[in-house]
N, C-alpha and C positions, 0 to 999 in steps of 0.2 A: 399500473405501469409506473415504473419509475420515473421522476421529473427529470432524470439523467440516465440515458441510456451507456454514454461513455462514463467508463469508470477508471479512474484511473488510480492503481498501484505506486506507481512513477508518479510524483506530485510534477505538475508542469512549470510550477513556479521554482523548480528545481532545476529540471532541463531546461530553464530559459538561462541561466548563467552559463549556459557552455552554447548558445544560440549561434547558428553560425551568418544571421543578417542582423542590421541594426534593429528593426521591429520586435524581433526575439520571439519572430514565430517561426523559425525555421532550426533544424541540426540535422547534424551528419550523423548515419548509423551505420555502426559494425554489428554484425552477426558473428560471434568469433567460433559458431559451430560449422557453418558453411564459407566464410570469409566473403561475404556479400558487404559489400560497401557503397554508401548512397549519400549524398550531399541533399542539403535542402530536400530533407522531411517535416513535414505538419509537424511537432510539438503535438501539439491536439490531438495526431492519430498514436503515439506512441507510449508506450507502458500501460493501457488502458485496456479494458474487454467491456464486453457489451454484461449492464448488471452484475460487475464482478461483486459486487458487495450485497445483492440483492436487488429487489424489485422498491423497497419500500423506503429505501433512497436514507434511511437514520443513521447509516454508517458514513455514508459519502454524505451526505451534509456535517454531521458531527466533525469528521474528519476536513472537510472545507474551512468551516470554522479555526480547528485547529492548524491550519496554514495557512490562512488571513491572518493569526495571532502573530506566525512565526514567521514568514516574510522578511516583515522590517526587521528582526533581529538579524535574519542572514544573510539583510541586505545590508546589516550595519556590519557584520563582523565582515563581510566583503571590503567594505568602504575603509574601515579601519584596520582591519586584519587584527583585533583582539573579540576578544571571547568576553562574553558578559561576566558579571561578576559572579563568583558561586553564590546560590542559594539566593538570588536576586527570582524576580518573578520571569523573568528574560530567560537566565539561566533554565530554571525549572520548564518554562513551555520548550524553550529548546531540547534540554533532554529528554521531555517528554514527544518530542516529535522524532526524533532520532529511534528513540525507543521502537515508537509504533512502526516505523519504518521498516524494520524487518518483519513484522508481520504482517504486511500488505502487498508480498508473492505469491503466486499460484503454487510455488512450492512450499512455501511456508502452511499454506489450506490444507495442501494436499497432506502434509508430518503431521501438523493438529487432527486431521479427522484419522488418521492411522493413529494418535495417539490413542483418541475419543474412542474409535471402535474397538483396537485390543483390550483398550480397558474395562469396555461396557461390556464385552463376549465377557473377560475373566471374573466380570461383577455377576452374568447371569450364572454362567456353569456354577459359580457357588454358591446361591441364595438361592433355595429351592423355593421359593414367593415366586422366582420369575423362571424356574425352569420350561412352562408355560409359552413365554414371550418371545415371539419370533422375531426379532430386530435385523434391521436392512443395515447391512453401513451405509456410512454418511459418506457423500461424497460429495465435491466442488460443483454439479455440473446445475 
C-alpha cells in the first residue's frame, strides 16, 4: 500500500492561495459542469483520488519534493509580484513545475495511454516478432 492514499493532482500548496479562511485549509468550489457551488471545502479533499499515481507512492513523493522546492518561489513571486530571474535555479524548478503540471490530470492519463496503446497496436500489426502478442490496453484505473 501506498504511505499516501490521497493523491493529489491539484498541489494543495497551490489551492491554499485562493483559501477562503486565514488557516488556508478551506476554498470555495465550482463545478462549472453542473454549477454546484460550496464555500469552505477541505483543501485536502480536493483535486486528489485515492492512488492516483499508484500504490508505491515514487511519483507522489518525488513530486512532494518537487513542491517543497517550489513553494517559497511562489510564495516570493506572490509577495513581490516578479518572476525569478531566467535561468536562475528558482526559475528552472519553477518551470519545471508548471511544466509537470499538466501532466497530473486524469485527462492528461487518460490522452497518454490512448497515445501508448495506438502506438503499441500499430508497432505490433507490423513487426511480425509480435503478431503473436496479445496486449490489453492501458488504462488509468
Amino acid at each position: 500500500m501506498a504511505k499516501k492514499k490521497k493523491q493529489h493532482y491539484g498541489p494543495q500548496m497551490i489551492l491554499r492561495n485562493f483559501s477562503s479562511d486565514l488557516e488556508k485549509k478551506l476554498i470555495a468550489i465550482f463545478n462549472v459542469e453542473n454549477g454546484f457551488y460550496k464555500t469552505d471545502c477541505a483543501i485536502k479533499n480536493q483535486a486528489q483520488d485515492d492512488y492516483f499515481y499508484g500504490n508505491d507512492a515514487v511519483i507522489e513523493e518525488y513530486l512532494a519534493k518537487n513542491e517543497n522546492e517550489t513553494a517559497p518561489i511562489i510564495k516570493a513571486i506572490i509577495n513581490t509580484e516578479n518572476l525569478p530571474k531566467r535561468d536562475s535555479t528558482e526559475y528552472v524548478n519553477l518551470f519545471t513545475f508548471v511544466f509537470q503540471l499538466a501532466y497530473r490530470t486524469q485527462s492528461s492519463v487518460e490522452l497518454i495511454n490512448e497515445i501508448v496503446n495506438k502506438n503499441l497496436q500499430e508497432i505490433i500489426k507490423h513487426d511480425v516478432r509480435l503478431k503473436k502478442l496479445e496486449v490489453r490496453a492501458f488504462n488509468s484505473d
